[in-house]
N, C-alpha and C positions, 0 to 999 in steps of 0.2 A: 504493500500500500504506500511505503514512503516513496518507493522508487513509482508508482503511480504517479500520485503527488505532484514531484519532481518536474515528471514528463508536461502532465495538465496546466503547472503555473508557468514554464518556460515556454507551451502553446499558446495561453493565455496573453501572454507580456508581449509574446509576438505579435499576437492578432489585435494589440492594440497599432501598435505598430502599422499593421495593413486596414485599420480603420482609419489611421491619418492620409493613407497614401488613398484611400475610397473618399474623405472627404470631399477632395480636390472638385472630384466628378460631381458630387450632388452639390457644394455651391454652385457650379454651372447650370447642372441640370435642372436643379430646384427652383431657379431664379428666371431662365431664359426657355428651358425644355432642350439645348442643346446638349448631346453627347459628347464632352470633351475632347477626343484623342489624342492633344497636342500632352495631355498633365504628365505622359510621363516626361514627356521632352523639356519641360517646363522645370519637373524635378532637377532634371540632368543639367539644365544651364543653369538655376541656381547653385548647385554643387558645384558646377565650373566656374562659375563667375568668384563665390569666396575662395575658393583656391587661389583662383587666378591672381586676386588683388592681395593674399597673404602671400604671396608668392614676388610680387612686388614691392614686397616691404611693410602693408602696410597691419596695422596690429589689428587685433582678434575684433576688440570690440568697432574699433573703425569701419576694418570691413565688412562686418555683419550690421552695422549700419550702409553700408554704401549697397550692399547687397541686398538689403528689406529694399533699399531706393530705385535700386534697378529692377526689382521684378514688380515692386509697385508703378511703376511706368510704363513696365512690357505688357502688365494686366491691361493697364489704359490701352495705351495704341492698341492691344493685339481686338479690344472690344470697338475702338473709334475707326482701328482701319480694315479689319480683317470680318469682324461679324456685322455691326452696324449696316453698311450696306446691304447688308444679306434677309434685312429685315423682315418676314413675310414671305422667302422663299421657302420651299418643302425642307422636309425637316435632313432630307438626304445631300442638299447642296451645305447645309450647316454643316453635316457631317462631312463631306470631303473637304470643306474647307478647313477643319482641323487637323486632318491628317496631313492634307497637306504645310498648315503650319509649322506643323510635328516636323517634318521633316526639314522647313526652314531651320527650324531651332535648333536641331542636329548636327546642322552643318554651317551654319554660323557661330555656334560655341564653340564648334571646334577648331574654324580658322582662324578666330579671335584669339583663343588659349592656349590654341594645340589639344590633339588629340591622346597624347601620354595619362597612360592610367599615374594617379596621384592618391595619394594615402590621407586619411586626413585627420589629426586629431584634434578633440571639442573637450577632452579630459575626461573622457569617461574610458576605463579600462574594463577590458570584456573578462570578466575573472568572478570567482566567485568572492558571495557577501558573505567573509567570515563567520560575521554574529551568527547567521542563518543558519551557515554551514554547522557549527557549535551547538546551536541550541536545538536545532531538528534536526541534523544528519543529510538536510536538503542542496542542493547546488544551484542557488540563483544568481546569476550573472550583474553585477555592480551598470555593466551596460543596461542590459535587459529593462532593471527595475528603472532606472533614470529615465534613459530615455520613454518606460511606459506612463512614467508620473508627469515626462513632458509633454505626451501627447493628448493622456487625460485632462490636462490642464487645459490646452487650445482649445478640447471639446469644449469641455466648462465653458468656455471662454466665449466661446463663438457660441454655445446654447443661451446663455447670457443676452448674449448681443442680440440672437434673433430674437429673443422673446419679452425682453425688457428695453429696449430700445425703441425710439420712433421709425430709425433705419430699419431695423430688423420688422418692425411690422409690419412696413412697409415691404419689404421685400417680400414677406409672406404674402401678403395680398398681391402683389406681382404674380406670383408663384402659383395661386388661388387662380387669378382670372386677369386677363393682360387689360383686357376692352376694360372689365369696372374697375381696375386699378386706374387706369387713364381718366375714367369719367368721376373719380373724385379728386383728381387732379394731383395723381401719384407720379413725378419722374421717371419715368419708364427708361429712358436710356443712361440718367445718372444712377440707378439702382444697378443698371448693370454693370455699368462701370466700377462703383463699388466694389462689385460681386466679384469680378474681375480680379482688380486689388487683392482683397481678402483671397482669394485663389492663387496670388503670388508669394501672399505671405505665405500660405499654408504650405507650397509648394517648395518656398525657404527650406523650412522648418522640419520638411520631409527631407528634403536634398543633404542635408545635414545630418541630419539621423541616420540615413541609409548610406549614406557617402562615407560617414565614419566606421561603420560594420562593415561596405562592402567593397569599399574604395571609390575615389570618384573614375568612373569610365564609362564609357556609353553603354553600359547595360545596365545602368539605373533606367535607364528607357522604357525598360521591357518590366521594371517594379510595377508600373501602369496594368502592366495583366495582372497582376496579383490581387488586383482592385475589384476586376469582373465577379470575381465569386462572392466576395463580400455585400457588392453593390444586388446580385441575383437575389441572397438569402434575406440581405435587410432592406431594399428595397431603393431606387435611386433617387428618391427624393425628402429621406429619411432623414438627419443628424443622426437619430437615435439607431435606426435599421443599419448605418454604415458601423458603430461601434461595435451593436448585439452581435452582428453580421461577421465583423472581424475577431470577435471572440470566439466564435464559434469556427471560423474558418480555421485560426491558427491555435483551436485546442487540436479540433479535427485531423487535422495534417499529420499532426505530432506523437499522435496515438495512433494514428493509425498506421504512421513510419515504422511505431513501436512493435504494435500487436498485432499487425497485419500482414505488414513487410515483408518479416520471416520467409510469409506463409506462400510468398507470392515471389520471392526473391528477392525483396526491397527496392526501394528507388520510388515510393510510391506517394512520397510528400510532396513531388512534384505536380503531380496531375491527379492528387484523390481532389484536393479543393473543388474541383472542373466537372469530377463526375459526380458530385456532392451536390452541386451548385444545378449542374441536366436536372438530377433526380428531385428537386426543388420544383424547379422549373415546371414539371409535370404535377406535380400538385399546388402551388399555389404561385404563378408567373409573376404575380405583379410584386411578391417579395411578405417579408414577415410584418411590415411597418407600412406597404405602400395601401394606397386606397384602390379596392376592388373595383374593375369598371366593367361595367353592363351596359349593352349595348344590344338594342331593341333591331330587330330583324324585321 
């Protein structure tokens, strides 16, 4: 049982983890109905952009100021010149038009920075917590636990925001109904802009946590898939559905590496989230959090 335990809180601390990189997708999704595809690219050029400028000299907290500056700006543009125009077209020319973003970002970070894998440390060492280890016999990683208390936090943080704020309710009503949002005279394109924003921060704050685990290299890109099962289970226009979602995804994985693996010849943390997330799919699509829709024939 302790070695259960073990396995359940190290899935756990992960799946917060893959709820911050699921956020990304529902402030877009939540606020405009578009499918993000650029967030994991958006990941990856924050992790390159703080490097880059610590790499130039300048110190920690500088550049993680200079860094919130730049992706709070890429948020703008990429909403003023990239979607805006797109206003009212179907929901599939938004969609290529992320991808396509996605792939600007790709390949302007990297002629900007260079393309070299970089290490990055934020001072958190991936080891285990002593006390823990001492007083339970358990092994939870000093990373793990930080980085999960940094990500609960931004939830917090941003559940706050939407719900107690005039911004935040405003966005909900956006998010409710576009036309009565407009007709009581709700900012339709400054909410998105916002939203934007707030998805660059968010997107910091991922780049960083994953940059530090996994190195900065362009396969922080590909963190982005890790979103889809979370987003399936808790639903895409959730706060709540992206966190339940990710706890559930990254106990799932981890147990199932464990007690499954064996059975099957391991490797199976990579792709159970996937067939976890179909098998959802088939019983309840629209996700654990999203609103049922019924549609009369």
């Amino acid at each position: 049982m302790q070695f259960f335990f073990e396995v359940l809180i190290g899935g756990l601390l992960a799946g917060i983890m893959y709820s911050l990189v699921a956020l990304g997708f529902v402030l877009i999704y939540k606020a405009s109905g578009v499918f993000n595809f650029a967030q994991g690219s958006l990941v990856f050029f924050a992790a390159l952009t703080f490097v880059g400028l610590l790499e130039h000299g300048l110190s920690f907290p500088v550049a993680l100021l200079a860094t919130l500056a730049v992706m709070v700006v890429a948020g703008l543009l990429i909403e003023r010149l990239v979607l805006r125009p797109l206003v009212n077209q179907p929901p599939i020319a938004l969609f290529m038009a992320t991808i396509g973003l996605s792939f600007f970002l790709e390949g302007f970070a990297q002629i900007f920075w260079g393309a070299n894998v970089r290490g990055l440390d934020i001072g958190l060492q991936d080891e285990p917590l002593q006390w823990i280890t001492d007083t339970t016999g358990m092994n939870v990683s000093k990373f793990d636990l930080a980085a999960a208390g940094i990500a609960a936090a931004l939830v917090t943080g941003l559940a706050v925001f939407f719900n107690r704020t005039r911004i935040g309710r405003a966005l909900r009503a956006v998010a409710d109904d576009h036309q009565a949002a407009l007709a009581v005279g709700i900012p339709l394109q400054q909410i998105w802009a916002i939203v934007w924003a707030v998805a660059g921060f968010v997107a910091l704050v991922t780049g960083l946590l994953w940059g530090a685990r996994n190195g900065v290299q362009f396969a922080l890109t590909f963190v982005a898939l890790k979103a889809l099962p979370v987003l399936i289970l808790g639903g895409f226009e959730s706060v709540q559905g992206a966190i339940v979602g990710g706890l559930i995804i990254g106990a799932s994985e981890k147990l199932a590496e464990v007690y499954i693996g064996p059975m099957v010849g391991g490797g199976i943390e990579g792709w159970f989230p996937y067939v976890l997330a179909l098998a959802f799919l088939l019983v309840r699509p629209e996700g654990l959090f999203g609103e049922k829709i019924i549609r009369r024939i």
